[in-house]
C-alpha angles and dihedrals in degrees: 000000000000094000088049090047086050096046086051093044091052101043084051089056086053105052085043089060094044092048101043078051092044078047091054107043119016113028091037079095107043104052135034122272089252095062089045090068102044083055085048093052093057096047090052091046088050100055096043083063088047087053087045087056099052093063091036089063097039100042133085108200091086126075126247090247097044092053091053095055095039074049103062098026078064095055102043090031086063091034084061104031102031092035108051082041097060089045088047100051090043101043094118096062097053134051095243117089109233100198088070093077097027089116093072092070099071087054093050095054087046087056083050098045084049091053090061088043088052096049089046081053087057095047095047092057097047109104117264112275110223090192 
């Protein structure tokens, strides 16, 4: 599980860093500035999970279940949030209508919000550290 958690986590870093790029330089014409940072917010909230998955798979304070479902809240979590928000802030550039779908972003940031809460859980539980 911890090298699938990793593989993800790293992909996710990538397509941040494509898509912030893709922000920057090919899309800052074609939308308002407005949109552009909306795009923007769901590239930085997508790599701060990537980031969240890389501890979740390499570390070992968190239990195996625990990790599974951190794991897929974040995925699901970014498919909702980042997603709809990249549809959202480019709808004008593409035939679907965005807005459609725009309630699942508020879902996916609340899977988000409950895989912190789920990783706080863990660390709560873990046995007092007298180092």
């Amino acid at each position: 599980m911890n090298k699938k958690i990793l593989i993800a986590a790293t992909i996710l870093g990538i397509i941040s860093v494509v898509l912030g790029a893709f922000a920057a330089h090919g899309l800052k014409e074609l939308i308002s500035l407005e949109f552009l940072r909306t795009f923007e917010t769901g590239v930085r909230y997508q790599m701060y999970h990537a980031i969240l998955l890389l501890f979740v798979g390499s570390t070992s304070l968190i239990s195996l279940k625990s990790k599974k479902v951190i794991f897929y809240l974040v995925l699901l979590g970014l498919l909702f949030f980042s997603g709809s928000i990249y549809g959202l802030a480019t709808n004008n550039l593409t035939s679907f209508d965005f807005k459609v779908i725009g309630f699942i972003t508020p879902i996916g940031g609340l899977f988000l919000i409950l895989s912190w809460i789920l990783l706080l859980i863990n660390f709560l539980k873990l046995k007092t550290d007298n180092s």
